[in-house]
C-alpha positions, 0 to 999 in steps of 0.5 A, a space after each residue: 472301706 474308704 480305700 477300697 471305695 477308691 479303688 473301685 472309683 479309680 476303676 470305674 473312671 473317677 479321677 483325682 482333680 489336679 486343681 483340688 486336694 482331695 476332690 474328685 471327678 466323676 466319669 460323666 462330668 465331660 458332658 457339662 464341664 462344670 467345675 462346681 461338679 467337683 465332689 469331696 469324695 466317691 460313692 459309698 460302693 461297699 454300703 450301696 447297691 445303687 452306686 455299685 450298679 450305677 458306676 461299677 456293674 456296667 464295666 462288667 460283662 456279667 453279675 450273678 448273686 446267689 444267696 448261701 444256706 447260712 444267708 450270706 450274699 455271693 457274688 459273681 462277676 464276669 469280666 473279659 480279658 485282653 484275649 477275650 477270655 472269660 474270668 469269673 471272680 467270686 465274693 461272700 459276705 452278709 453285706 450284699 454292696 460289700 459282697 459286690 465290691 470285694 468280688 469286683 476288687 478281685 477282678 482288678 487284682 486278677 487284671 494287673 497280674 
């Protein structure tokens, strides 16, 4: 799960440090400036709801969650192309954080084609 975590911080806007092996910046650190605001890694995405919908769902342009008869968690989500067309990417899992983050990551996918 730690590389797609990174995937998904790399999307949202998080960036390496230049200054720092292995430290990362995250998207609303231009405000301070601060350097000691340097973190070790990312958010947990694909364990916590909390960071998916703090740092991923706003780059969206829409979420929807069913749950199955089975009571697996199923994700939609919406993003718009460069055409202004609609793509919807789907996600299954008992995990709902992970559910999420498999159904975003393949949006990102379908984004590089």
């Amino acid at each position: 799960m730690d590389e797609l975590n990174k995937k998904l911080a790399e999307w949202a806007g998080f960036k390496k440090s230049s200054l720092y092996v292995e430290q990362w910046i995250y998207p609303d650190i231009g405000e301070s400036g601060k350097l000691d605001e340097l973190f070790d890694d990312v958010p947990n995405f694909t364990d916590s709801l909390d960071a998916c919908f703090k740092w991923l769902v706003p780059k969206l342009k829409r979420v929807g969650l069913w749950t199955t008869p089975k009571g697996f968690f199923r994700w939609e989500v919406i993003s718009l192309d460069k055409d202004n067309y609609y793509n919807s990417y789907y996600a299954e899992r008992g995990n709902p954080a992970l559910a999420l983050c498999r159904a975003i990551e393949k949006l990102i996918d379908g984004e590089k084609k």
